[in-house]
DSSP file (Angstrom, degrees, kcal/mol; ACC not computed):
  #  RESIDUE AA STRUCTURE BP1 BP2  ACC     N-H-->O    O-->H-N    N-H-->O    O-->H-N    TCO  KAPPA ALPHA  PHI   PSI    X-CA   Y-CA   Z-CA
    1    1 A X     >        0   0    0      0, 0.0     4,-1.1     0, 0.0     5,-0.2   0.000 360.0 360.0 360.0 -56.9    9.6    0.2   -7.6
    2    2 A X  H  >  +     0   0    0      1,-0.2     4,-4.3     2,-0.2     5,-0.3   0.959 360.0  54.2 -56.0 -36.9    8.9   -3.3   -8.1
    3    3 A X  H  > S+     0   0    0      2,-0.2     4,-2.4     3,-0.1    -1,-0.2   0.992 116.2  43.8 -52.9 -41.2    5.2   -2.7   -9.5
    4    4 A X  H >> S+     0   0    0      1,-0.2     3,-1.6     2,-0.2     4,-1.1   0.939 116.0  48.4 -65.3 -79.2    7.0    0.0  -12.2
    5    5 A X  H >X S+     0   0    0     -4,-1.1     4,-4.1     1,-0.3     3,-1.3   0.717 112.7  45.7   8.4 -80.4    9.7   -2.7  -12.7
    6    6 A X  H 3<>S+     0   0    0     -4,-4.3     5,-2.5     1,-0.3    -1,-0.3   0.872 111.5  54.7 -56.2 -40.6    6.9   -5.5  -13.2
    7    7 A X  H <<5S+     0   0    0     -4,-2.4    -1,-0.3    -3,-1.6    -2,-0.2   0.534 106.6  53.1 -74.4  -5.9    4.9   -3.0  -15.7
    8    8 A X  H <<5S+     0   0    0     -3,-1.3    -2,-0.2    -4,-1.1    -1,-0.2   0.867 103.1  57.9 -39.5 -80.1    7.8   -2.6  -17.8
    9    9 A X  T  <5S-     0   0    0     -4,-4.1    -2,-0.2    -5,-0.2    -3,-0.1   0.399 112.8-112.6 -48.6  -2.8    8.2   -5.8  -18.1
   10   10 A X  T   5 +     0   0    0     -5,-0.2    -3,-0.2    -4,-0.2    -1,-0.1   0.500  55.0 159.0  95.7  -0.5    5.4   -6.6  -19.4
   11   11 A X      < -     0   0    0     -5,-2.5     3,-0.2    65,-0.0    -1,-0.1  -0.157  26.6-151.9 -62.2 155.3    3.8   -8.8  -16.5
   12   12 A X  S    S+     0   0    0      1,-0.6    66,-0.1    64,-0.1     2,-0.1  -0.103  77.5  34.3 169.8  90.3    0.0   -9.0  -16.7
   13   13 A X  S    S-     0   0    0     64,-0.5    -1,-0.6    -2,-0.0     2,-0.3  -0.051  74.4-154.1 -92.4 159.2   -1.4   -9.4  -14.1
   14   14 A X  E     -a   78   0A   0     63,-3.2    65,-2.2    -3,-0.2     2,-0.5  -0.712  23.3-167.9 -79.8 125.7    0.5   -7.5  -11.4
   15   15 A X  E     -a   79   0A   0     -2,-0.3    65,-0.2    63,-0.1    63,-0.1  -0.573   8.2-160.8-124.8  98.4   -0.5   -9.6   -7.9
   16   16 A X        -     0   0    0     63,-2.2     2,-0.3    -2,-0.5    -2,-0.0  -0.088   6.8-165.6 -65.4 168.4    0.3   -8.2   -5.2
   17   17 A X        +     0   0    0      1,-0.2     3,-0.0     0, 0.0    -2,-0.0  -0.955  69.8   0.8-138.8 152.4    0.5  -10.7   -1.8
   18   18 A X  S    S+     0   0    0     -2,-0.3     2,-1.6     1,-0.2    -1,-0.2   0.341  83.7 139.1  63.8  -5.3    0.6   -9.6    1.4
   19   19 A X        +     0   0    0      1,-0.2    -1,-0.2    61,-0.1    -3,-0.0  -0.482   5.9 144.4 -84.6  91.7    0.4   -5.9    1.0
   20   20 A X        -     0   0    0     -2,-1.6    -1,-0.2     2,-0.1     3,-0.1   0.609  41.1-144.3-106.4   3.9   -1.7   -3.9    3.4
   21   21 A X        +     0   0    0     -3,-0.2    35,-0.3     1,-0.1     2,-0.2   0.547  57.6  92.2  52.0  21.4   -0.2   -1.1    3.9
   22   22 A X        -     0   0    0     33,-0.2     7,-0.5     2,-0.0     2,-0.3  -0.615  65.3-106.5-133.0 169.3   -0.8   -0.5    7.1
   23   23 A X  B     -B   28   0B   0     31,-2.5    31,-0.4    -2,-0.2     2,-0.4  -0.850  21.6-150.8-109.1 158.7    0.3   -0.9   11.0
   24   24 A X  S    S-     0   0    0      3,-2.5     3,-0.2    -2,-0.3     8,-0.1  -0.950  71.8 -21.5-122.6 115.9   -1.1   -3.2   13.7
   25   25 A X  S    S-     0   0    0     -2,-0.4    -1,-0.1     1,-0.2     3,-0.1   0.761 131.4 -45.6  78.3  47.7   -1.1   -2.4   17.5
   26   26 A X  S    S+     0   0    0      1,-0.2     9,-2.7     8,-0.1     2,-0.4   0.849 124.4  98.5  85.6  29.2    1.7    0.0   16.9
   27   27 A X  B    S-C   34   0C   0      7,-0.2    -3,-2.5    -3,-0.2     7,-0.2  -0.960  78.1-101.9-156.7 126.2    3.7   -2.5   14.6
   28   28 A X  B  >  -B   23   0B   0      5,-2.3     4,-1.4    -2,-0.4    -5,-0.1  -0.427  38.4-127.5 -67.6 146.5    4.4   -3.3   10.6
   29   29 A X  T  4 S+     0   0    0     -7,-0.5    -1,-0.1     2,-0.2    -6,-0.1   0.807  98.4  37.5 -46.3 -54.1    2.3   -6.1    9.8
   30   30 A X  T  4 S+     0   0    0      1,-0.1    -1,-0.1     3,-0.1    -2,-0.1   0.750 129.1  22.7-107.0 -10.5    5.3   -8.2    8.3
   31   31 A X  T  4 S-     0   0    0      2,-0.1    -2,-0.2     0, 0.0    -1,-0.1   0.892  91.3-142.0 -99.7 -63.8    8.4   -7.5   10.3
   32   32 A X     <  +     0   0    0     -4,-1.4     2,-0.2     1,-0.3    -3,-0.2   0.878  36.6 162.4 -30.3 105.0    6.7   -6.3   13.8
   33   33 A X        -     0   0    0      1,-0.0    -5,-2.3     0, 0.0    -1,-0.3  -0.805  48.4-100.6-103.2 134.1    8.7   -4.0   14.6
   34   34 A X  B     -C   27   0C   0     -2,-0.2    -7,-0.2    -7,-0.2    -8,-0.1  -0.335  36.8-138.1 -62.4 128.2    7.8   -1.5   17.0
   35   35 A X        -     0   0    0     -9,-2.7     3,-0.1     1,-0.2    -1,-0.0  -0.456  22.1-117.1 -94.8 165.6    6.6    2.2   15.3
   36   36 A X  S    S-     0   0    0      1,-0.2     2,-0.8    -2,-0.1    -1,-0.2   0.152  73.8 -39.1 -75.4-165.6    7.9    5.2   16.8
   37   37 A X    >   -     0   0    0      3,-0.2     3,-1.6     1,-0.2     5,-0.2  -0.623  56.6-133.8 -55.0 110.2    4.5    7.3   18.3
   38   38 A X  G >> S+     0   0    0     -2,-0.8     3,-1.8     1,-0.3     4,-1.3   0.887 101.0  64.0  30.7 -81.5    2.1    6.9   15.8
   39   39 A X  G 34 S+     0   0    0      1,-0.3    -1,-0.3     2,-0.1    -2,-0.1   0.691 110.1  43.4 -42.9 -23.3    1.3   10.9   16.0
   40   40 A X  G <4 S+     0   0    0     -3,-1.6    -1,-0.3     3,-0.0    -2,-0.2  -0.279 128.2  12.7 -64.9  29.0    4.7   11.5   14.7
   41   41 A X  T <4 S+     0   0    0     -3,-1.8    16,-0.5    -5,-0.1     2,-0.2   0.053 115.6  64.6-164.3 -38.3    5.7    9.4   12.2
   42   42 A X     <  -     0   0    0     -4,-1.3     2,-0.5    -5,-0.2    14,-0.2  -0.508  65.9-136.1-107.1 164.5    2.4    7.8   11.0
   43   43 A X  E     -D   55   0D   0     12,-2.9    12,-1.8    -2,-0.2     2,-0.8  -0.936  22.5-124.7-126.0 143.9   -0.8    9.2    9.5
   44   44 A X  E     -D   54   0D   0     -2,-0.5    10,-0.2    10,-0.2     2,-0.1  -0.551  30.9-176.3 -84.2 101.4   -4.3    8.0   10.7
   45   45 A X  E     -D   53   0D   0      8,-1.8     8,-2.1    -2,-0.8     2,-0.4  -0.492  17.5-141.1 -95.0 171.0   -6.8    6.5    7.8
   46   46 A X  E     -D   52   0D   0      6,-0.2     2,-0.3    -2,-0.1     6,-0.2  -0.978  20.4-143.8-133.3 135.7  -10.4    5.4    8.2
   47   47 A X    >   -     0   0    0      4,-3.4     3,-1.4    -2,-0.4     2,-0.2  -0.662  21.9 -94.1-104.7 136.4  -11.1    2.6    6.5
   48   48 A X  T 3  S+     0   0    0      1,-0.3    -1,-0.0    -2,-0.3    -2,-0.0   0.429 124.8  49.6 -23.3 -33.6  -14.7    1.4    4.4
   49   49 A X  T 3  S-     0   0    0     -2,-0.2    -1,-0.3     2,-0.2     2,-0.2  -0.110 121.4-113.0-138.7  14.1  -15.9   -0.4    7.1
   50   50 A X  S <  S+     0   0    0     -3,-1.4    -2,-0.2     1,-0.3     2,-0.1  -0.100  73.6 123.2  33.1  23.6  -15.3    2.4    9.5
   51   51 A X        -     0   0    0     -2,-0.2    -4,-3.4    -4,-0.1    -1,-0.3  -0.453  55.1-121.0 -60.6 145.4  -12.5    1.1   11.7
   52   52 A X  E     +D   46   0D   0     -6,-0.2     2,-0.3    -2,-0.1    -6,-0.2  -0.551  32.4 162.9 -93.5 130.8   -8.7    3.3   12.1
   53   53 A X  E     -D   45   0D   0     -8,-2.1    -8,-1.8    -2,-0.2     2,-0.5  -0.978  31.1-115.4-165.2-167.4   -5.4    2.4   11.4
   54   54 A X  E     +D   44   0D   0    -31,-0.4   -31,-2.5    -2,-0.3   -10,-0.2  -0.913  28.6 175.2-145.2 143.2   -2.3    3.9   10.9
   55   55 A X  E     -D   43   0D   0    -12,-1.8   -12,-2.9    -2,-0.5     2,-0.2  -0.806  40.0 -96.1-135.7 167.6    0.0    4.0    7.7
   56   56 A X        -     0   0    0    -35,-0.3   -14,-0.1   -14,-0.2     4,-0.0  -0.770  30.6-132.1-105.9 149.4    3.2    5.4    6.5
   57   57 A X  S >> S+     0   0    0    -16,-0.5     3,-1.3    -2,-0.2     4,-0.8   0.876 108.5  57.1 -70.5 -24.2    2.4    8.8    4.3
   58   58 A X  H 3> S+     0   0    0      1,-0.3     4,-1.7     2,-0.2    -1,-0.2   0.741 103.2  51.6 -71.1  -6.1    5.0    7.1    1.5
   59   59 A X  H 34 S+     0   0    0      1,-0.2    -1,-0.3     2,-0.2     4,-0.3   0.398 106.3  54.3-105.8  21.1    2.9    4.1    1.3
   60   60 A X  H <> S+     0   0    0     -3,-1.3     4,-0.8     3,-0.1    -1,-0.2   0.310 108.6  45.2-104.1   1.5   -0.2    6.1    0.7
   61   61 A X  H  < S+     0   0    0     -4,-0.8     4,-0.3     2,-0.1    -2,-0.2   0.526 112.6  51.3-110.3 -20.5    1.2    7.9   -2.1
   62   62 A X  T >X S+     0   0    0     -4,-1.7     3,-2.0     2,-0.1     4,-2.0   0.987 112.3  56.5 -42.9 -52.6    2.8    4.0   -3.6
   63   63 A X  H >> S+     0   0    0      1,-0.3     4,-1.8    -4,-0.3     3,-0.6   0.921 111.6  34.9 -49.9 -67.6   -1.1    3.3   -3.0
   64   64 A X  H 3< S+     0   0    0     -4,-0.8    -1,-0.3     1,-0.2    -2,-0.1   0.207 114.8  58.6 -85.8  23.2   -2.5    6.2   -5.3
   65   65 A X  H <> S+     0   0    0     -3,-2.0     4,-1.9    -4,-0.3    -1,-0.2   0.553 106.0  45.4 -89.3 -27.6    0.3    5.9   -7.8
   66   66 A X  H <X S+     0   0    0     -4,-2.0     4,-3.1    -3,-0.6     5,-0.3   0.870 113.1  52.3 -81.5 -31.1   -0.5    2.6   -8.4
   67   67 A X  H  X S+     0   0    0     -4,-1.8     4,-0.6    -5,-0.2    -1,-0.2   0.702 111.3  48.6 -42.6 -26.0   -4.3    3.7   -8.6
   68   68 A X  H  > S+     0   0    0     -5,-0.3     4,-2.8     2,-0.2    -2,-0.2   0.933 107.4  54.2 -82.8 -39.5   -3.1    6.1  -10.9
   69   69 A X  H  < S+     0   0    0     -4,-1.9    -2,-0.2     1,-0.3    -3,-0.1   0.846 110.2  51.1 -60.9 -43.3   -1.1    3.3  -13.0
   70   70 A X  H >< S+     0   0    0     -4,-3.1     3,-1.0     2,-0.2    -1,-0.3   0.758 110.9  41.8 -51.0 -37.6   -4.2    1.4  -13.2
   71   71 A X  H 3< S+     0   0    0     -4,-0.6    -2,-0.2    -5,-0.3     3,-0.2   0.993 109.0  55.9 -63.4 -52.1   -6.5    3.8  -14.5
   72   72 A X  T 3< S+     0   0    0     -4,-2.8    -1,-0.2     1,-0.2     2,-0.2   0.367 118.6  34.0 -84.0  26.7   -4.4    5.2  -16.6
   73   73 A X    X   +     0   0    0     -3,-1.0     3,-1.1     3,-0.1    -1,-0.2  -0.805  64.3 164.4-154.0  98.5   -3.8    1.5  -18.3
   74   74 A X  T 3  S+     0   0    0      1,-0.2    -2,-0.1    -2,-0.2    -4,-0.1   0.651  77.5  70.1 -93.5 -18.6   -7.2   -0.9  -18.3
   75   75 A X  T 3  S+     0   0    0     -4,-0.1     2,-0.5     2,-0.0    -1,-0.2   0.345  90.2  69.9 -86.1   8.6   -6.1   -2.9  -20.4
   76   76 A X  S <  S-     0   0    0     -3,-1.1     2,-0.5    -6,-0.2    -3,-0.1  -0.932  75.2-146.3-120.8 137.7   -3.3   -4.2  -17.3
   77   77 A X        -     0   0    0     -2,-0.5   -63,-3.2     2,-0.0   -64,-0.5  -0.977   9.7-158.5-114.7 142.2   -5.3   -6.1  -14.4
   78   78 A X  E     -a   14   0A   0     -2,-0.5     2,-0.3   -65,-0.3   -63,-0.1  -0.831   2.7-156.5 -88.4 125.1   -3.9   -5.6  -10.7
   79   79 A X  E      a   15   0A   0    -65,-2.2   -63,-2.2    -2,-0.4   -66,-0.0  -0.926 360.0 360.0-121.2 127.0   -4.8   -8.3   -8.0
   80   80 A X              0   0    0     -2,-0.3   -61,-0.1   -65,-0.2   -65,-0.1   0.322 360.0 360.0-114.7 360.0   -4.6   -7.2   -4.6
């Protein structure tokens, strides 16, 4: 919401801080708070560098929307 929000507005560049989208030892990154079983709730990515971790399936489709937002506007730069 906020990226759409920010691209509205005009912001440019968008930076995100902190986002990783991801879990750590069974736990969000910025709260850690304990996830329910991982095999139920979360889905298992493999990452460039060819270490696992586990993510929520709505923050991988935020992830490729904002992929999408970027392409489909080059002329807006995104900092991750």
């Amino acid at each position: 919401f906020l990226t759409s929000a920010a691209f509205w507005m005009g912001c440019n560049p968008i930076v995100f801080v902190g986002t990783d989208l991801c879990y750590e030892e069974d736990r969000k990154y910025a709260r850690h708070i304990p996830s329910k079983k991982p095999e139920e709730t979360l889905v298992e990515v493999h990452l460039k560098e060819g270490r696992s971790v586990w993510t929520q399936p709505d923050w991988l489709l935020a992830w490729d929307w904002t992929l999408e937002l970027a392409k489909k506007y080059p002329d807006k730069r995104f900092i991750d």
